[in-house]
C-alpha positions in Angstrom: -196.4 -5.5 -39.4 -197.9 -5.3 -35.4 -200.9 -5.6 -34.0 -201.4 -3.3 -31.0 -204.3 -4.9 -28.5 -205.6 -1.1 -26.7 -208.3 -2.6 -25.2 -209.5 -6.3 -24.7 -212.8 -6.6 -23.0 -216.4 -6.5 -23.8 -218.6 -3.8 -23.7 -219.2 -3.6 -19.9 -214.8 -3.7 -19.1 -213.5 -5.8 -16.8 -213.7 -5.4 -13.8 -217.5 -4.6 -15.2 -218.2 -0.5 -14.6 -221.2 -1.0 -11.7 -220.6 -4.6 -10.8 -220.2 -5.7 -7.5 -219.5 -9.6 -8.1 -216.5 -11.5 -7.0 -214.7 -11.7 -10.3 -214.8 -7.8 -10.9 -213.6 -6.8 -7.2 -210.9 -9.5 -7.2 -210.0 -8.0 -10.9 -209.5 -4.8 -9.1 -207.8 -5.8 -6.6 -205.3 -8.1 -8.7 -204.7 -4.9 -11.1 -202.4 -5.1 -14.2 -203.3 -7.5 -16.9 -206.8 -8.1 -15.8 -207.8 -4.6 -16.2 -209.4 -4.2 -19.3 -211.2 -1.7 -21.3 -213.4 -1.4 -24.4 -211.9 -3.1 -27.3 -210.0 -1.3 -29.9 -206.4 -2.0 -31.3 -203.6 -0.5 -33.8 -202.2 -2.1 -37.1 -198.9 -0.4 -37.3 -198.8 2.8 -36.0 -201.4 4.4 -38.5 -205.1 1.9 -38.8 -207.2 1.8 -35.8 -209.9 -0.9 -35.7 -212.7 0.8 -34.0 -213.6 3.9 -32.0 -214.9 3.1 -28.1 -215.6 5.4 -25.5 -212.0 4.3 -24.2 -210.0 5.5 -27.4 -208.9 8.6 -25.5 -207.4 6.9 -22.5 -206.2 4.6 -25.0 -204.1 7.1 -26.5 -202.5 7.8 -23.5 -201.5 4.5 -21.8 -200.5 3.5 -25.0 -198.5 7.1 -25.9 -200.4 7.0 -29.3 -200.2 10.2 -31.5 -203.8 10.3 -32.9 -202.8 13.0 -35.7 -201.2 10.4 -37.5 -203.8 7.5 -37.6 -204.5 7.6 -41.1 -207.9 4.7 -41.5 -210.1 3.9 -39.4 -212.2 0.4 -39.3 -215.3 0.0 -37.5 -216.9 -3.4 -37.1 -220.4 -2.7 -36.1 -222.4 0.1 -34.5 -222.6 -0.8 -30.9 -221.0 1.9 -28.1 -218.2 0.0 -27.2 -216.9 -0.3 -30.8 -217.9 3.6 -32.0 -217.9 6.4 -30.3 -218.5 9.0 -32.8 -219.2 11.9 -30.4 -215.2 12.1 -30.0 -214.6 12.4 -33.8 -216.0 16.3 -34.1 -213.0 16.9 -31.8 -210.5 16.3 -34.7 -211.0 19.6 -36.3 -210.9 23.4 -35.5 -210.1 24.7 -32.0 -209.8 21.1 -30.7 -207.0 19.9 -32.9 -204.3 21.9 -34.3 -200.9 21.1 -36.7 -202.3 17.7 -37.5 -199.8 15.6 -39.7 -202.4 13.8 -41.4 -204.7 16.0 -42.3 -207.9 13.8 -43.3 -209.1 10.4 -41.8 -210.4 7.7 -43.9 -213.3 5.7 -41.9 -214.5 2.8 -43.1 -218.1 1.4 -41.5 -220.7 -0.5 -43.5 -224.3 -1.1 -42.3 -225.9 1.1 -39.4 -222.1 2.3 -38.3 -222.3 4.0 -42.1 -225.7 5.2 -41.3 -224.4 6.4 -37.9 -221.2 8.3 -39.2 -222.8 10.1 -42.3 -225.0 12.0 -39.5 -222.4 12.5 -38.0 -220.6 16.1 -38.1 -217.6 15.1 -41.1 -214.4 17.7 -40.8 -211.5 16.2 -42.1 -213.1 12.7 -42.5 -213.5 10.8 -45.6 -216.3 8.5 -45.0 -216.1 5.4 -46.9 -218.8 2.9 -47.2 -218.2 -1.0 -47.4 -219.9 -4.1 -48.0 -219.7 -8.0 -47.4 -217.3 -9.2 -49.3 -215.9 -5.8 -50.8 -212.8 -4.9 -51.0 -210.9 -1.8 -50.7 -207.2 -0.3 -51.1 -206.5 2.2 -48.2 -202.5 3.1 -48.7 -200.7 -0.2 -48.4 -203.4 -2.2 -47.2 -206.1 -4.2 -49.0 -208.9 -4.6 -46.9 -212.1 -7.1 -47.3 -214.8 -6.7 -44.9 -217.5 -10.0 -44.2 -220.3 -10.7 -42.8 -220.0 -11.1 -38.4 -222.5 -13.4 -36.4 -223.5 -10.5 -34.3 -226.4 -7.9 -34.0 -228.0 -9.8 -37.2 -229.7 -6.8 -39.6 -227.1 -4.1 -38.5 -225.1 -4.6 -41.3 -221.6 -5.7 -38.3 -218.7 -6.4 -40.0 -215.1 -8.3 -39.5 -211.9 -7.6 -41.9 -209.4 -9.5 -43.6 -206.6 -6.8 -43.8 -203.8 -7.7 -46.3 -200.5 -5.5 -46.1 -196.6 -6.9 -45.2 -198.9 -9.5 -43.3 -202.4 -11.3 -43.6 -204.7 -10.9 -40.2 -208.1 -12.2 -40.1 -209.7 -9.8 -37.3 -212.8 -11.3 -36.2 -214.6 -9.4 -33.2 -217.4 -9.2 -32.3 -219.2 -12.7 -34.1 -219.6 -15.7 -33.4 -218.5 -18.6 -35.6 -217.9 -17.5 -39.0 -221.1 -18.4 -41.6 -220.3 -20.8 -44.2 -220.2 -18.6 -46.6 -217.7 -16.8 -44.8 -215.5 -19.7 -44.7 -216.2 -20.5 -48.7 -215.3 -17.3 -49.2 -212.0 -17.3 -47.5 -211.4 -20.5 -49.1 -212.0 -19.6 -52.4 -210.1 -16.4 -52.4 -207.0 -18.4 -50.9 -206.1 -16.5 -47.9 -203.4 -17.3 -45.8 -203.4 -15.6 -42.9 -200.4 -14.4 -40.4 -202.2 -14.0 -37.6 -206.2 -14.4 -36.3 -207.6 -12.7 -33.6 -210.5 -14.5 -32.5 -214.0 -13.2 -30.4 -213.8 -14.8 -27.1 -216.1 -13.1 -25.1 -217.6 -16.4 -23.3 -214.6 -18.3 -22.3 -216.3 -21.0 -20.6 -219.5 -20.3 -20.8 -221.4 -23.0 -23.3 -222.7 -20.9 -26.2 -223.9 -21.9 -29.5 -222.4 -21.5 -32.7 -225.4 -19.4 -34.1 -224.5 -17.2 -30.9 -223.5 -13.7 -31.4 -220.0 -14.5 -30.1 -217.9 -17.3 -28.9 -215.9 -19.1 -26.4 -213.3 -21.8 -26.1 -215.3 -24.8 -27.5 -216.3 -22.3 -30.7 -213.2 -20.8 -31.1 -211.6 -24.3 -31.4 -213.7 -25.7 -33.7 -213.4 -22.2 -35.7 -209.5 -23.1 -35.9 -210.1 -26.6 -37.0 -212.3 -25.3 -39.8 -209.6 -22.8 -40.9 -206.8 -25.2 -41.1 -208.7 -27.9 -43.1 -209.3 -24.6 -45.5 -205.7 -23.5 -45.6 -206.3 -20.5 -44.2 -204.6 -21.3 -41.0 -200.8 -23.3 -40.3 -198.7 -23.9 -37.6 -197.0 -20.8 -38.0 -200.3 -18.8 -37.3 -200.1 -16.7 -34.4 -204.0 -17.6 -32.9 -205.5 -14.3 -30.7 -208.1 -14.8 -28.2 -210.0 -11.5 -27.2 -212.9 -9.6 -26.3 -213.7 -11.0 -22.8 -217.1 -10.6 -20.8 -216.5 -9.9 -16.8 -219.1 -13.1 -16.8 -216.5 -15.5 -17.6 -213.9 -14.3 -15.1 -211.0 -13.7 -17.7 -207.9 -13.2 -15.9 -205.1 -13.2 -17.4 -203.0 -15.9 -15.7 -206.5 -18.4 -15.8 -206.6 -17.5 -19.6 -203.0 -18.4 -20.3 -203.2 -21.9 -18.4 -206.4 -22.7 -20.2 -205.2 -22.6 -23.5 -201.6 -23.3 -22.5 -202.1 -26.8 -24.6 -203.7 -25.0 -28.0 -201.1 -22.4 -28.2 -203.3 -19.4 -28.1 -202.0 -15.7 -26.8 -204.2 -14.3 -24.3 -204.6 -10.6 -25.4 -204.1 -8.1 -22.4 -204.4 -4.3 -22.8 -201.3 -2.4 -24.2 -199.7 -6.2 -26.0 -198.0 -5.7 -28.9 -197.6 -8.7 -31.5 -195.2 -8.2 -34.4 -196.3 -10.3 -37.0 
């Protein structure tokens, strides 16, 4: 099983699209690992998670064959996570000899809302809720409640196939009752791929993301669970042009927790 990080930032990219600050022209300037775009990534070769305004250019940097994506998981209806205006061009004149020939999208909340407007050709639309869970081919998939844009129904998956990954963007730390839950159904995850939009920046754990401090108290809470081991590959991502992510600064700063700094393109086989 792989996880394929397509784009790593917040919604704004870094470096930021109209900024002018130090951290986003020194971003350009460096190039390579510290450009990022809208956040979006591949289980295998055939489950997207999310649909920005980036997907397209996604597709080509990362020579991804859309026909074949099979499922489609969205966490939450903000711009930078769906895009839906791109999915009318899957059908018709805009798409021809397409080797999967419908797309299962999954979206609770105002993303469901959002979609079911939204013109449907060759889409199966599927509906989810906290704590549901749902078979799509070979993978299980449990959606729960995110810490983020509170009454719009956001979401974060627990997406069980060859492998177990807890993929937890955007929110910030996880409610107690997501942690009971996780507890109580036993899960053992393979890899975790953690919000980290703040970095450094203090921000509290009722926040609508997290940073370092968060995420490493988040960690904590999952191992005492069982949820987590020292096998666990631990993924920080999502990164505001705020909190000057660059990729080398990232890597030293959590050199001594043995995270992996996502970068745009990275690949993980789990």
């Amino acid at each position: 099983m792989k996880i394929t990080y397509l784009g790593t930032s917040a919604a704004e990219g870094f470096p930021a699209i109209f900024c002018n600050c130090k951290f986003c022209n020194e971003a350009r300037a460096l190039g390579g690992k510290n450009i990022r775009t809208r956040s979006q990534s591949l289980i295998n070769d055939d489950m997207l998670i999310d649909f920005p305004q980036d997907t397209y250019h996604h597709f080509l940097t990362s020579n991804i064959e859309g026909d074949r994506i099979k499922h489609l998981l969205i966490t939450h209806s903000h711009s930078d996570h769906l895009y839906p205006e791109d999915l009318v061009l899957r059908y018709g004149a805009f798409a021809h000899n397409m080797r999967q020939e419908r797309l299962n999208i999954v979206a609770g909340g105002n993303a469901y809302d959002m979609l079911s407007k939204t013109e449907q050709h060759g889409i199966t639309l599927l509906k989810i809720s906290p704590f549901e869970t749902i078979q799509l081919g070979d993978y299980r998939v449990t959606a729960l409640p995110a810490r983020h844009a509170i009454g719009t129904g956001a979401l974060i998956y627990v997406i069980e196939g060859e492998k177990n990954i807890l993929y937890a963007h955007d929110t910030g730390f996880l409610f107690d009752e997501v942690l009971e839950f996780i507890a109580e159904k036993r899960f053992s995850f393979d890899l975790i791929s953690l919000d980290c939009t703040n970095v450094d920046i203090p921000i509290s754990d009722e926040g609508n993301h997290m940073g370092l401090p968060n995420i490493r108290r988040l960690v904590c809470r999952l191992n005492e669970i069982g949820a987590v081991s020292a096998s666990t590959r631990i993924v920080i991502n999502h990164f505001s042009h705020n909190a000057a992510p660059f990729y080398d600064s990232l890597v030293e700063a959590v050199r001594s927790d043995g995270f992996i700094v996502s970068y745009d393109t990275m690949t993980i086989e789990v």
